[in-house]
Every structure is written in structure tokens, then in C-alpha cells.
C-alpha positions in Angstrom: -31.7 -90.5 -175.7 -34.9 -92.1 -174.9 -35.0 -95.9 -173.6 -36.9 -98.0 -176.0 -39.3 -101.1 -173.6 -40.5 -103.8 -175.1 -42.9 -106.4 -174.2 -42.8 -110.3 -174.5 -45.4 -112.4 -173.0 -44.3 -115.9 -171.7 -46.7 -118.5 -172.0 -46.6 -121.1 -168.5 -47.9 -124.5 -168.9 -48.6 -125.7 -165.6 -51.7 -124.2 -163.5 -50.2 -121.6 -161.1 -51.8 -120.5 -158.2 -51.6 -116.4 -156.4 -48.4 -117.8 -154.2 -46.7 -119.3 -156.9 -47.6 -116.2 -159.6 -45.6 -113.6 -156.9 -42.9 -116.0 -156.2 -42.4 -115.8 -160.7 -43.1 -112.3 -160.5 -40.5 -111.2 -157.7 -38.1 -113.4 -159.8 -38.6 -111.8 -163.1 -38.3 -108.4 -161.4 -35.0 -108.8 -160.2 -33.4 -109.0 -163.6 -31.8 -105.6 -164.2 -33.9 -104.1 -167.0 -37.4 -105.7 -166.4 -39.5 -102.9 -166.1 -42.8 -104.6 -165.1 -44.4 -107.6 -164.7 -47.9 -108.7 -164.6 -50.7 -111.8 -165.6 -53.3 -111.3 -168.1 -56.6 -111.0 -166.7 -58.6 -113.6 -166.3 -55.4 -115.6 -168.0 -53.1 -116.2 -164.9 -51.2 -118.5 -167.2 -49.9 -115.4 -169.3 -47.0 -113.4 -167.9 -46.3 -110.2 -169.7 -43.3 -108.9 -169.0 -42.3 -104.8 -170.3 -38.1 -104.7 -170.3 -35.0 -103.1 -171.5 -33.8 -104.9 -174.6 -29.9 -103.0 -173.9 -30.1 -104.6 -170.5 -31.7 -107.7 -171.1 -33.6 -109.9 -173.2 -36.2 -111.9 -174.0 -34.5 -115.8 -174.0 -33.0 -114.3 -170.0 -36.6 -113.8 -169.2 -38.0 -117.1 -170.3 -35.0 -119.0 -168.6 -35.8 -117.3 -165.1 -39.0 -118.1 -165.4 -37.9 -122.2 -165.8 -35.8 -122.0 -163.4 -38.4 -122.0 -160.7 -39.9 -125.3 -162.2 -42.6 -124.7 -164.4 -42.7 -125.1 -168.4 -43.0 -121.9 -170.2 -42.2 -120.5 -173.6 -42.3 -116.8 -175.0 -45.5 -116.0 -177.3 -45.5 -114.6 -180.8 -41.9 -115.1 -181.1 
């Protein structure tokens, strides 16, 4: 059976600089299921996240995220 990914993009209010986008990024990774993780070009406010939907979801996404301090919500949800 193929693995179904989806993506969700997660929307971060505050201005984040390169440090702070790795620091998100390395945290988002470690949840078992994320697949990748990356910032829109040119939009380093814009996290778009590909996953696992039988591992995780899209709400344990957005709450790593916020737990490293910044204001974020999912886009298009």
C-alpha cells in the first residue's frame, strides 16, 4: 500500500530570521511522519510542511511550531 503525503503550510506572524527558520525547521522534522520541511521563496514567513497524515497531523504541526515562541496558524484550512 502506498503512503499518501500531504502538505499544509503554516503561516508565522513574527519576522524570523535564517537562525531562527532552522531552529523551526529541525523542530518540525523531528515529528515522526514529517516528511519535509521548507520556506517559500522569497516568503520566509511561510513554512510548508509535506507529512504522514497516519502518523501525524496537521493541528501537531502547528503546536510545535508555537511551542518555540512565535504566532503561527495553518493556511487554507
Amino acid at each position: 500500500m502506498e503512503t499518501q503525503l500531504v502538505d499544509v503550510t503554516v503561516h508565522i506572524d513574527e519576522s524570523v530570521g535564517e537562525d531562527r527558520r532552522k531552529e523551526l525547521d529541525d523542530a518540525v522534522r523531528a515529528i515522526d511522519g514529517v516528511v519535509s520541511v521548507g520556506f517559500a521563496e522569497g516568503k520566509p514567513h511561510l513554512m510548508i510542511v509535506q507529512y504522514n497524515p497516519q502518523a501525524t497531523s496537521s493541528g501537531q504541526i502547528l503546536e510545535r511550531v508555537k511551542s518555540h515562541g512565535v504566532h503561527a496558524e495553518l493556511v487554507g484550512m
